[in-house]
C-alpha positions as CSV (number, residue, x, y, z in Angstrom):
1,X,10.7,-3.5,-56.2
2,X,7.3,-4.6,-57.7
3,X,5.4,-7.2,-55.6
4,X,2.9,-8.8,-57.4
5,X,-0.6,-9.3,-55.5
6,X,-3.7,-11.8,-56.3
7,X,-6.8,-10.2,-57.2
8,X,-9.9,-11.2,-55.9
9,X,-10.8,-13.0,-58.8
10,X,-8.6,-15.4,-57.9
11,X,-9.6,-16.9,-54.8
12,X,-13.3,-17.8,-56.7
13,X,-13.9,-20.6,-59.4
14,X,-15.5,-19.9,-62.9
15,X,-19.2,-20.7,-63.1
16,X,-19.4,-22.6,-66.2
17,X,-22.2,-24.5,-68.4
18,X,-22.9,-27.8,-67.5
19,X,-20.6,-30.5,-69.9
20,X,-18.6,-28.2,-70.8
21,X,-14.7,-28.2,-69.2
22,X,-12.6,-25.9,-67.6
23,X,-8.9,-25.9,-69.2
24,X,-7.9,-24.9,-66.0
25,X,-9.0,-27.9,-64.1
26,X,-5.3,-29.6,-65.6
27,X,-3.7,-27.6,-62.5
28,X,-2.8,-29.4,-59.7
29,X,-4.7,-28.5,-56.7
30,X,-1.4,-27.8,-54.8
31,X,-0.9,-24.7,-57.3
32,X,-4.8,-23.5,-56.2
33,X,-5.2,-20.5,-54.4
34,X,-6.7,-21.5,-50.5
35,X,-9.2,-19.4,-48.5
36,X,-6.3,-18.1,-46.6
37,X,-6.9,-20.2,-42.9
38,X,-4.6,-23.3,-42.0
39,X,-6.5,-26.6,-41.1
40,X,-5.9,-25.9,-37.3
41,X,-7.6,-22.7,-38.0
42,X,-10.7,-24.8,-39.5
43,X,-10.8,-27.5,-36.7
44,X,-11.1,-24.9,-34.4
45,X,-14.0,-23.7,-35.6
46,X,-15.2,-26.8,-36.5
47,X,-14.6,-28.7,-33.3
48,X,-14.0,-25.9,-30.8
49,X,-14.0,-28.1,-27.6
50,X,-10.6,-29.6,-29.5
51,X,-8.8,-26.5,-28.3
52,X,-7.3,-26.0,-24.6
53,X,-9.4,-24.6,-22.3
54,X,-7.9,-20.9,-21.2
55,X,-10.0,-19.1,-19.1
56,X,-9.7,-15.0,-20.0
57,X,-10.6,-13.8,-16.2
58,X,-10.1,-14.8,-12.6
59,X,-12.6,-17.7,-11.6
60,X,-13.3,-17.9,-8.0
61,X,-13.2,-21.6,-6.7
62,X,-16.3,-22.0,-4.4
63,X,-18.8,-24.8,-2.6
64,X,-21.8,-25.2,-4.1
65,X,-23.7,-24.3,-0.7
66,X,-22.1,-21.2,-0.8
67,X,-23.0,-19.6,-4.1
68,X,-24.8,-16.2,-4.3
69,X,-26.9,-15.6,-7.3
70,X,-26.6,-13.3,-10.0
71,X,-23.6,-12.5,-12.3
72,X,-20.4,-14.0,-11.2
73,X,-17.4,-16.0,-12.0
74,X,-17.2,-19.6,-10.4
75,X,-14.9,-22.2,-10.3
76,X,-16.7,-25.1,-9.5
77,X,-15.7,-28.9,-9.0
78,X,-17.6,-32.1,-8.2
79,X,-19.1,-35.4,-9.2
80,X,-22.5,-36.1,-11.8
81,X,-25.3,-37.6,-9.5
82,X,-27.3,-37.8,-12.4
83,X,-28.3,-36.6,-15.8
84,X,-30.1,-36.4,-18.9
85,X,-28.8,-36.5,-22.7
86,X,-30.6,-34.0,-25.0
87,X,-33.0,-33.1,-22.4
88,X,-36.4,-33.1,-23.2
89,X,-35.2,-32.7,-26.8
90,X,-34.1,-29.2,-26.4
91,X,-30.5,-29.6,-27.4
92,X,-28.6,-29.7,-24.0
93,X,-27.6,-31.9,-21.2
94,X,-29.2,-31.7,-17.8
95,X,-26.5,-32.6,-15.2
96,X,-27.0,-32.7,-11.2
97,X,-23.3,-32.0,-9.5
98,X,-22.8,-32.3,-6.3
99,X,-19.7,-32.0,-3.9
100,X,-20.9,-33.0,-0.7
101,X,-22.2,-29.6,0.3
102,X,-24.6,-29.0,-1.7
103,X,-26.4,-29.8,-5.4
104,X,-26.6,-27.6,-8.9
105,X,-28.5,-28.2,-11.7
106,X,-26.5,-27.7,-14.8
107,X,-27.4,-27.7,-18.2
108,X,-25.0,-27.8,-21.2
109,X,-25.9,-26.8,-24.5
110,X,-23.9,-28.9,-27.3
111,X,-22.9,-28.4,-31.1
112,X,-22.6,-32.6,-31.3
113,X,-24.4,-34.7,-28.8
114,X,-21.1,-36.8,-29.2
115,X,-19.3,-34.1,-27.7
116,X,-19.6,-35.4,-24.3
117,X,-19.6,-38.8,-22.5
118,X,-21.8,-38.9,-19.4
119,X,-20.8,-41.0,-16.8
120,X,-22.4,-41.5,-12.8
121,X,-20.1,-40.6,-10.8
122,X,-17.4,-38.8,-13.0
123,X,-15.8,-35.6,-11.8
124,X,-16.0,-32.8,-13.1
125,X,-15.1,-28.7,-13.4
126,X,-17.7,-26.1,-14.5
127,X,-16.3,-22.3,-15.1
128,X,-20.0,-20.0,-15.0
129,X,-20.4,-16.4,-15.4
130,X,-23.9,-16.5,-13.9
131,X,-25.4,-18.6,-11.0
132,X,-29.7,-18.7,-11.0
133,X,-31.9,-19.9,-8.2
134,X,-33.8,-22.9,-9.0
135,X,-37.4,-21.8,-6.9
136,X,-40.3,-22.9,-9.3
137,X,-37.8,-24.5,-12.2
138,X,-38.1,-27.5,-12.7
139,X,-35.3,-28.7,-10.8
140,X,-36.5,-27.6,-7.3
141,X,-37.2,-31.2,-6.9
142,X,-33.8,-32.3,-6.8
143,X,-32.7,-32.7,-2.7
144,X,-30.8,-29.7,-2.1
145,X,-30.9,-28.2,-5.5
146,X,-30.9,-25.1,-4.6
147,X,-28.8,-23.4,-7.7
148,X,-28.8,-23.7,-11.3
149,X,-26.4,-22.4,-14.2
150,X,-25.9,-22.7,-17.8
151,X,-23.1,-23.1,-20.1
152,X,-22.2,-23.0,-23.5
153,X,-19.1,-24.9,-24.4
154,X,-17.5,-23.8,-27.7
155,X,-19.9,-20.9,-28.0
156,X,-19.3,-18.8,-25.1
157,X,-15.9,-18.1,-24.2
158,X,-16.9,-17.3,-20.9
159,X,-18.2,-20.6,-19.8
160,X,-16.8,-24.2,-19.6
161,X,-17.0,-27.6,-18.4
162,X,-14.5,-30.4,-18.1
163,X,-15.1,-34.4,-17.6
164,X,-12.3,-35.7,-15.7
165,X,-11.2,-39.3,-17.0
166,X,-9.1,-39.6,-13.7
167,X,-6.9,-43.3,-13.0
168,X,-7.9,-45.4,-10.0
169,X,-6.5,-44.4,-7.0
170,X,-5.2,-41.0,-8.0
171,X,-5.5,-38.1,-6.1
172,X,-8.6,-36.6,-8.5
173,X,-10.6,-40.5,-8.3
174,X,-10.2,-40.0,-4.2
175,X,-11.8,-36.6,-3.7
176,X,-15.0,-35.0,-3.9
177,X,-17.0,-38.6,-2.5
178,X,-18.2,-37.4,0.4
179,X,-22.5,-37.3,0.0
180,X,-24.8,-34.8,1.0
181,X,-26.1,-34.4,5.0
182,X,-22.6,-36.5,6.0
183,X,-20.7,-34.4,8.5
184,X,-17.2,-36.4,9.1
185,X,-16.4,-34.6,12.3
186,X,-19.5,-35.4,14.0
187,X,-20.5,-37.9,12.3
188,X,-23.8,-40.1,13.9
189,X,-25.9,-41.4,10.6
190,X,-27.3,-40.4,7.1
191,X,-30.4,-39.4,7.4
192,X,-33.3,-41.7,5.7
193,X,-30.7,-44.1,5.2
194,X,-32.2,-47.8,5.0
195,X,-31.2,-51.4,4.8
196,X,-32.5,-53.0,0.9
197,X,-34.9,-55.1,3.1
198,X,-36.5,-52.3,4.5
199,X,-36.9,-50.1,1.4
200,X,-38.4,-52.7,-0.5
201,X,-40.7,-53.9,1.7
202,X,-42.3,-50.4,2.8
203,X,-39.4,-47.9,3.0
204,X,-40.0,-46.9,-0.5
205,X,-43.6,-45.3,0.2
206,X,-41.7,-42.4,1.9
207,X,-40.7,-41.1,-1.5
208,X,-37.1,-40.1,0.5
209,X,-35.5,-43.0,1.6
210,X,-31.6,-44.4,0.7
211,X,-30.2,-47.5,0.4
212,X,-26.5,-48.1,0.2
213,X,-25.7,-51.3,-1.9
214,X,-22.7,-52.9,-3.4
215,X,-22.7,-54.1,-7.8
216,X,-23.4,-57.7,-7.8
217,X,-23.0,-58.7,-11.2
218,X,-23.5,-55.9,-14.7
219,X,-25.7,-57.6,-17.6
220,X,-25.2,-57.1,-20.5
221,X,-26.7,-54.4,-22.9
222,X,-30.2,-55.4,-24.0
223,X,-32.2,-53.9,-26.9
224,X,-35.6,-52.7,-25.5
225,X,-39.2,-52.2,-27.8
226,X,-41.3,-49.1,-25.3
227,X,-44.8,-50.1,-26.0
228,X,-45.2,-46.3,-24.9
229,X,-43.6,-44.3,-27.1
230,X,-42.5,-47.1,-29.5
231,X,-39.1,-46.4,-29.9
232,X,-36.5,-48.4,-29.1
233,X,-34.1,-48.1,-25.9
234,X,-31.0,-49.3,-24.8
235,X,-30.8,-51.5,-21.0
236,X,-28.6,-53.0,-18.7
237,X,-29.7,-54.5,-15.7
238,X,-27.3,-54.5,-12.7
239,X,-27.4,-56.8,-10.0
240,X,-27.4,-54.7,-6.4
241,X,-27.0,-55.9,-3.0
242,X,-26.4,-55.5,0.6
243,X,-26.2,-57.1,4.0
244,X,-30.2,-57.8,4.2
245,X,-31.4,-58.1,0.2
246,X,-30.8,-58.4,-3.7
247,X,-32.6,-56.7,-5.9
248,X,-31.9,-55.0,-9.8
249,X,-31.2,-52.2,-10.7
250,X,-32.0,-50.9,-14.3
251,X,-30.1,-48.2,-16.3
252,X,-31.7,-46.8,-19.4
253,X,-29.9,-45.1,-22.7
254,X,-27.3,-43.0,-22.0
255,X,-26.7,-44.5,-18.1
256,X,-26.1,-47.5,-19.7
257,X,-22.2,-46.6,-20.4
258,X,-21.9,-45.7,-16.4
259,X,-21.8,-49.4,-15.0
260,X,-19.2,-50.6,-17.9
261,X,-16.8,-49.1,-15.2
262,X,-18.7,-50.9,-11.8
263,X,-16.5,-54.0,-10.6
264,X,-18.9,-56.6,-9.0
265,X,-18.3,-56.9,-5.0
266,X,-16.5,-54.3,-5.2
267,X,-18.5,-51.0,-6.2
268,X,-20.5,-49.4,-3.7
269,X,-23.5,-47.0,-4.9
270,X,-25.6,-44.7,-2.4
271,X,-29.2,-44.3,-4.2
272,X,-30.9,-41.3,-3.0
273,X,-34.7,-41.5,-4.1
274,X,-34.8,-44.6,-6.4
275,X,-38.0,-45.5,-8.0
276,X,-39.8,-48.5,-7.1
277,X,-41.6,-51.0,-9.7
278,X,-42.4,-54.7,-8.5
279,X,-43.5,-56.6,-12.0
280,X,-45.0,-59.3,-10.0
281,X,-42.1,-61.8,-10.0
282,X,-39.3,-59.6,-7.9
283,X,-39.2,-55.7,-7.1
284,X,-37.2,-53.2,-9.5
285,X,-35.5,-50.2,-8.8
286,X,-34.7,-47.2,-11.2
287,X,-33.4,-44.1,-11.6
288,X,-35.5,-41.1,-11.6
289,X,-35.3,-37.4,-12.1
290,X,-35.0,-36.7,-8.7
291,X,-32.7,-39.5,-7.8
292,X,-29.3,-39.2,-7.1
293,X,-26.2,-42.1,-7.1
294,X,-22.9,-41.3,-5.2
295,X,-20.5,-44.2,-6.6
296,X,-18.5,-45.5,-4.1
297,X,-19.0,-42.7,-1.6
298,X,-16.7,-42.3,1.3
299,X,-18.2,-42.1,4.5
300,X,-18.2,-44.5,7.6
301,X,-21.2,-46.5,6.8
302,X,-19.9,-47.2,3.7
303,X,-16.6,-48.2,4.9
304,X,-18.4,-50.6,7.3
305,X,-20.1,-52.1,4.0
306,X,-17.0,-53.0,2.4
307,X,-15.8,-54.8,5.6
308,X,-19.4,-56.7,5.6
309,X,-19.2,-57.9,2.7
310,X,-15.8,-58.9,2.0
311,X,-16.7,-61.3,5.1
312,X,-19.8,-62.4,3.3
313,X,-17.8,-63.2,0.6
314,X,-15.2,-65.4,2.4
315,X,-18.6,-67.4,3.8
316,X,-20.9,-67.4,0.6
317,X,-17.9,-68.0,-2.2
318,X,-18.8,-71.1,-4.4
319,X,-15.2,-70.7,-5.7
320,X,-12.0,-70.0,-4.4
321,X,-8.9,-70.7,-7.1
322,X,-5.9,-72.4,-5.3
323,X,-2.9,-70.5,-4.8
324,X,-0.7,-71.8,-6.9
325,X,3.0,-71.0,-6.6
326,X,2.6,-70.0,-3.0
327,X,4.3,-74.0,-1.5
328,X,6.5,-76.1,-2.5
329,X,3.8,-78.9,-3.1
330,X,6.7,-81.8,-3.4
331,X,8.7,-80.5,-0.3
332,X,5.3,-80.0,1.6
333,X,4.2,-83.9,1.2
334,X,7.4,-85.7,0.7
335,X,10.0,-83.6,2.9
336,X,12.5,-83.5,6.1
337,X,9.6,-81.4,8.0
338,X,6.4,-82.3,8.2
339,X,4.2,-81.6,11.2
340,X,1.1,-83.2,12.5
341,X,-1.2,-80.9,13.7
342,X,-4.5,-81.6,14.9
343,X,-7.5,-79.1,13.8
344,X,-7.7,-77.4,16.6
345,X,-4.1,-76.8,16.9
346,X,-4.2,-75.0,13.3
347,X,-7.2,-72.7,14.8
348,X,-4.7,-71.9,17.9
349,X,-1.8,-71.3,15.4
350,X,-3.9,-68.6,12.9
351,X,-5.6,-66.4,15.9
352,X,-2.5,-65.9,17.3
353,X,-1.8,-62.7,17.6
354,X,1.6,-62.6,16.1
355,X,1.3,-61.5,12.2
356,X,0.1,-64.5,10.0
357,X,2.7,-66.6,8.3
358,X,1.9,-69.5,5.7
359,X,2.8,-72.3,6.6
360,X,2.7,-76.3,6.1
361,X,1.6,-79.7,7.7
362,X,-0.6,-83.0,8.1
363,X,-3.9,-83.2,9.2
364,X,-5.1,-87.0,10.4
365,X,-8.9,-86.8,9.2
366,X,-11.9,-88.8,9.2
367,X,-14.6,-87.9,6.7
368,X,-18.0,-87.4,8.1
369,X,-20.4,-86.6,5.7
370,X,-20.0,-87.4,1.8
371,X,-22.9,-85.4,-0.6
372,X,-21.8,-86.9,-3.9
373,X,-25.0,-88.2,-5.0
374,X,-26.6,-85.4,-3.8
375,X,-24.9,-83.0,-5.7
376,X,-24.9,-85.4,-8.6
377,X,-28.7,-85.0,-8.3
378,X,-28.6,-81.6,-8.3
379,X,-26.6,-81.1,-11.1
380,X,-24.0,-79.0,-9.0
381,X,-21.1,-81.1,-8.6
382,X,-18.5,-79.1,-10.1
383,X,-18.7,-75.5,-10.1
384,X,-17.2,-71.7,-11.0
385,X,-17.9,-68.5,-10.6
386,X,-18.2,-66.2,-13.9
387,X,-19.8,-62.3,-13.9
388,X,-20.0,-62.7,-10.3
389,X,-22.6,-65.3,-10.7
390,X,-22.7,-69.0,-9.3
391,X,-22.1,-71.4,-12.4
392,X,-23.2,-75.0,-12.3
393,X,-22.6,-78.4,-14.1
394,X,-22.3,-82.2,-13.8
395,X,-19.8,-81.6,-16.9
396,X,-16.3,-80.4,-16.6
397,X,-17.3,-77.4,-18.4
398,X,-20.3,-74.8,-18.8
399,X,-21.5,-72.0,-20.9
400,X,-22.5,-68.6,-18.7
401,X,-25.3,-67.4,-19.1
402,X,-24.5,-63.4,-18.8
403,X,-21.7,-63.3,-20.9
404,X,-21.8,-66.6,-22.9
405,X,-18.1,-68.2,-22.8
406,X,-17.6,-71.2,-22.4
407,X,-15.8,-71.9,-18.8
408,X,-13.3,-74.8,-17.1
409,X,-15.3,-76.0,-14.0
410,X,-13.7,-77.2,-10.8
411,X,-15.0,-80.1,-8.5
412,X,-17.4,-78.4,-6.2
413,X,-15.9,-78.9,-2.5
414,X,-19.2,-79.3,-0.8
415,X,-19.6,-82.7,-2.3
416,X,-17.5,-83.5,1.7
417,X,-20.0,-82.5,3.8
418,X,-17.1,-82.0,7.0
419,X,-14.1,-83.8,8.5
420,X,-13.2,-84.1,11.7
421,X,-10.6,-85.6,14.2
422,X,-10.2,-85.9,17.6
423,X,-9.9,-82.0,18.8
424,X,-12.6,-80.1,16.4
425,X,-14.6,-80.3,12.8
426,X,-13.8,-78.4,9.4
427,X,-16.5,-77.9,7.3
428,X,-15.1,-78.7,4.0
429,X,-16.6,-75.8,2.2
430,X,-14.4,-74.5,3.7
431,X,-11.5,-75.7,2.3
432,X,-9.4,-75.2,-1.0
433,X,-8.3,-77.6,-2.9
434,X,-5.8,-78.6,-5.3
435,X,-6.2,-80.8,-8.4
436,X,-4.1,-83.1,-7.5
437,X,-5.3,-83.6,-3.9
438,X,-8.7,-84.2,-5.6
439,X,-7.4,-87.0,-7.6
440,X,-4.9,-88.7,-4.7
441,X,-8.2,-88.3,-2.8
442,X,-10.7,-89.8,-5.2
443,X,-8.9,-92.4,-6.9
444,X,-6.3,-93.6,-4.5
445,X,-3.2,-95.7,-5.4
446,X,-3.4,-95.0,-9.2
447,X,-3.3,-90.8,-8.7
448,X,0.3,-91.9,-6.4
449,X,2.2,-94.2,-8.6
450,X,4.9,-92.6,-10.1
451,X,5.2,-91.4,-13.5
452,X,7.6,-93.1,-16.2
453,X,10.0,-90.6,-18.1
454,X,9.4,-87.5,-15.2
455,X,6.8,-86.8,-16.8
456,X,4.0,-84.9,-14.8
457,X,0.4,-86.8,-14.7
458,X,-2.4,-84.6,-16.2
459,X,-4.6,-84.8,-12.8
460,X,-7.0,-82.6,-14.2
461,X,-7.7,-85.4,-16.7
462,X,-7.6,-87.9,-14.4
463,X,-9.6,-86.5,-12.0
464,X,-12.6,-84.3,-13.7
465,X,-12.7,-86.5,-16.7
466,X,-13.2,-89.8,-15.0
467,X,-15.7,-88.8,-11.8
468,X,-17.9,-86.7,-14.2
469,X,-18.9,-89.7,-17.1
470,X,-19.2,-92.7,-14.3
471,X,-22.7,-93.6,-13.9
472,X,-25.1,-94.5,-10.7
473,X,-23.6,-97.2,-9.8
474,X,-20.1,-96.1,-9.6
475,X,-20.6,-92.9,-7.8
476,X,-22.6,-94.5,-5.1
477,X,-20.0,-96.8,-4.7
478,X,-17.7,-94.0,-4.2
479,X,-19.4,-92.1,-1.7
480,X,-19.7,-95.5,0.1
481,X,-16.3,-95.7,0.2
482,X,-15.4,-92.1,1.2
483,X,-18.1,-91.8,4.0
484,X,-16.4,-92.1,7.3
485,X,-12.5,-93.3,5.8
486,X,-9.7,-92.0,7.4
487,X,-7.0,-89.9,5.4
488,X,-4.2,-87.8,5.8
489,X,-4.2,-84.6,4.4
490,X,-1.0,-82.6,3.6
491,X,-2.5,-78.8,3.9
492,X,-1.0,-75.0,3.8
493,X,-2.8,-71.9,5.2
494,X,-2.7,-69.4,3.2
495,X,-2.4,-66.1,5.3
496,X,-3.7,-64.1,1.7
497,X,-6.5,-65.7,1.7
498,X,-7.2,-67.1,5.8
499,X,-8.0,-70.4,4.7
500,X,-6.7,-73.5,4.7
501,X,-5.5,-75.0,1.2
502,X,-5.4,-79.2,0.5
503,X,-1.8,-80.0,-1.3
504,X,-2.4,-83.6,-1.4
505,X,-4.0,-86.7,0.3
506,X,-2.6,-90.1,1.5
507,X,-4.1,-93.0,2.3
C-alpha cells in the first residue's frame, strides 16, 4: 500500500513579488502544513520555568555551614535576607540565603526579569552542581558569607531554584526562622543585638550592630526623582518600632513588593547592619548590601518582643471597637440579676486565678475629671485608628492620611479624665464603650425614653451628631454638668479583650 509523504517544499511558503497574490492564500489555515511541534512543545521552549521541576541526579540536602567547595550536587533550602534585581545590570539576581547556620550568595541568571518575584523573607530551594568560595568576591562582605553558587534556571538542566509561596501557619511558613549566631539549646543573647534607642543614638557607628523591631504602619508606594543618577525609583517608607524608639524604615524598587505582606504590630523584622541617614528632621534607616532582614525570626528575644508589645498595645491604643454580640445588652441593664460591684471588687474578681469568664454588673461612679473642652481644643475629641496610625477629628468623620478613605470616628474616651467610688479609681481610658452608653451618658433622660413602634433609636445619630455641631457654650456647660455627677454604670468585662466594656448609663 502506497503512503503518500510531504515534500519539503511543503512546509515553506512561496516568496512572491510585492502586490501581487498568492491563489493559495484562499486555504484555510487549518488545511496548512505546521512546523511539526505542538504548542506545549513551543511554551516549553519559550517559557521553560513553565515546566515541572525534575531533577536528573541525586541532590544531597545539606546546611549551608557545611558545604565543601568544588563540584557537587546540593540540595539547599532557606529564607532571602536580601537581594538585588538585575544586579549591577549584568542580567541576574543577586540573592543572600540563609538558614540559620550559615549565609550563600546566590546569583540567578534570568531569560525575563519577570520571571521571578523577590520577596524578604521568602523561602526558598536552590539545586547547584558547583559551590565557590566567596574570599576576595564581592560578597565577602556579607556576615558569614562564606559560599557562593550560580544557577541558570531554564538553561541548565542541572541547576534550579524554587520561591515558595507558602500559607500562614503551614508547616513550610514555620521553618527555617531561626537567625544566624542563635544557638536554641544554650541560648544566652544575639550578639550586637541593640535596643532602636541605642543604635540610633551611637550604636550605628559600630558598622555591626542589630536592632530587632516590630512594622508600625506600611506607606504607600511613592514615585521618587534621584538627583544622582536621574532616574526615577520606586519607595515605600515603613514605620519600625520597638520598646525604646520609632524610626523609618525605607525600601527601594524591587523591596518595595516585600512589606505588601508586613501586618502592622504584628511583623517582627531582625536588621542586621542597616544603614544609617539622619536628614536633619528624624534618623533613617535602610537597607544596604551587606545588610540582612530575618522577618519574623523565631528566637527568644523575639518571642519576648511580641509579648512587650502586645502589652504596649493594650496601654497606648486610641481605639478599642466594642464587642458587639458578646452580652445581652437589654438583659444586662434591665434583668432579674444585676450585681453591684464596687471597682475594686471587679479587680479582685479578674486576677483570680480561676480561668476568666465574662461576665455582667453595676458600677456606682462618680466622675472626677471631665477633658471635654480640652479635647475640643485640641481637635481630638473623637478618634480611630486607620494603617495603624492615630486619626483625629472634632467631626464624626475623617479622611487618613496614608491611605486616603474616608473613616466613621468614635467619641474619644479620654474626654473622662477617671471615675472613681469608694474602694479604687478607673482611668477611663481605659474603658470601652458602647454607643449607646455614650448617648444615656451624655444626654440623659431623652437617650432613655422609649421608642414608639419598637423601633430602635439611631444613638449613633443622636449621640455623635449632636455633641460634635454644639458650640462653646454648650460644651462648657456639659462638662460642668458631668464633672463630679454621680452615675451608674451597667458594664461587662470582656475576658477577650481584659477590659472592662460600658453597656449603658443611668442616672
Amino acid at each position: 500500500m502506497d503512503v503518500s509523504f510531504p515534500s519539503i517544499q511543503t512546509f515553506y511558503s512561496r516568496e512572491l513579488p510585492p502586490g501581487s497574490q498568492d491563489p493559495s492564500d484562499e486555504l484555510s489555515k487549518s488545511q496548512m502544513p505546521g512546523d511539526g511541534f505542538t504548542s506545549s512543545e513551543v511554551e516549553a521552549v519559550l517559557d521553560p520555568l513553565s515546566r515541572p521541576w525534575k531533577p536528573s541526579r541525586h541532590y544531597e540536602t545539606c546546611p549551608i555551614s557545611l558545604l565543601e567547595t568544588g563540584p557537587r550536587n546540593y540540595q539547599i533550602s532557606g529564607r532571602v535576607v536580601n537581594f538585588a534585581e538585575n544586579f549591577r545590570e549584568q542580567d541576574f539576581h543577586f540573592l543572600v540565603v540563609t538558614d540559620g547556620s550559615g549565609a550563600i550568595a546566590v546569583r540567578v541568571y534570568y531569560m525575563k526579569i519577570s520571571d521571578y518575584q523577590l520577596l524578604l523573607g521568602q523561602r526558598v530551594t536552590i539545586w547547584t552542581t558547583f559551590i565557590a568560595d566567596s574570599t576576595g568576591a564581592s560578597s565577602s562582605s556579607i556576615p558569614f558569607c562564606s559560599s557562593t553558587t550560580t544557577l541558570y534556571p531554564g538553561r541548565n538542566g542541572a541547576t534550579h531554584i524554587v520561591f515558595h509561596n507558602d500559607d500562614p501557619d503551614s508547616d513550610g511558613d514555620r521553618i527555617l526562622r531561626h537567625p544566624l549566631e542563635c544557638d536554641l539549646k544554650e541560648y544566652e543573647y544575639l550578639p550586637a543585638l541593640m535596643t532602636l534607642k541605642s543604635f540610633l543614638s551611637t550604636g550605628y557607628d559600630l558598622g555591626e550592630g542589630k536592632i530587632l523591631v516590630c512594622v508600625r504602619s506600611v506607606g504607600p508606594r511613592r514615585t521618587v526623582q534621584s538627583k544622582k543618577t536621574q532616574q526615577t525609583l520606586d519607595m515605600i517608607e515603613v514605620g519600625i518600632f520597638d520598646d525604646t524608639a520609632t524610626c523609618t524604615l525605607k525600601l527601594w524598587q524591587g523591596k518595595v513588593p516585600s512589606a505588601k505582606s508586613w501586618v502592622p504590630n504584628q511583623t517582627i523584622l531582625l536588621i542586621s547592619k542597616p544603614i544609617y541617614k539622619n536628614r536633619g528632621t528624624s534618623p533613617e534607616l535602610g537597607i544596604g548590601f551587606s545588610s540582612m532582614v530575618d522577618v519574623n525570626p523565631e528566637f527568644p528575644d523575639a518571642d519576648w518582643l511580641r509579648n512587650r508589645l502586645k502589652n504596649m498595645a493594650k496601654k497606648q491604643s486610641i481605639y478599642i471597637p466594642f464587642p458587639s454580640g458578646t452580652w445581652d445588652t437589654e438583659r444586662a441593664i434591665n434583668g432579674p440579676d444585676r450585681t453591684l460591684f464596687t471597682i475594686a471588687d471587679v479587680e479582685d474578681r479578674v486576677r483570680h486565678p480561676e480561668p476568666m469568664v465574662d461576665f455582667t454588673g453595676k458600677l456606682n461612679v462618680v466622675i472626677l475629671e471631665m477633658k471635654l473642652m480640652e479635647h475640643w481644643r485640641k481637635g481630638t475629641l473623637c478618634c480611630l485608628e486607620c494603617c495603624s496610625m492615630p486619626l483625629y477629628s472634632n467631626k464624626p468623620v475623617a479622611i487618613c492620611k496614608n491611605c486616603e478613605l474616608k473613616r466613621e470616628l468614635t467619641l474619644n474616651p479620654r474626654i473622662i479624665g477617671s471615675v472613681v467610688d469608694e474602694s479604687g479609681m478607673i482611668a477611663a481610658n481605659k474603658l470601652v464603650w458602647r454607643d449607646g452608653a455614650w448617648t444615656q451618658l451624655l444626654f440623659g433622660s431623652a437617650a432613655n425614653e422609649p421608642q414608639k413602634d419598637d423601633s430602635e433609636p439611631d444613638l449613633i445619630e443622636q449621640s455623635w451628631e449632636e455633641l460634635t455641631t454644639l458650640g462653646t457654650d454648650s460644651l462648657r456647660d456639659m462638662e460642668e454638668f458631668l464633672l463630679y455627677s454621680r452615675v451608674t454604670l451597667t458594664f461587662g468585662w470582656s475576658s477577650q479583650l481584659e477590659k472592662v466594656c460600658i453597656l449603658g448609663a443611668e442616672w
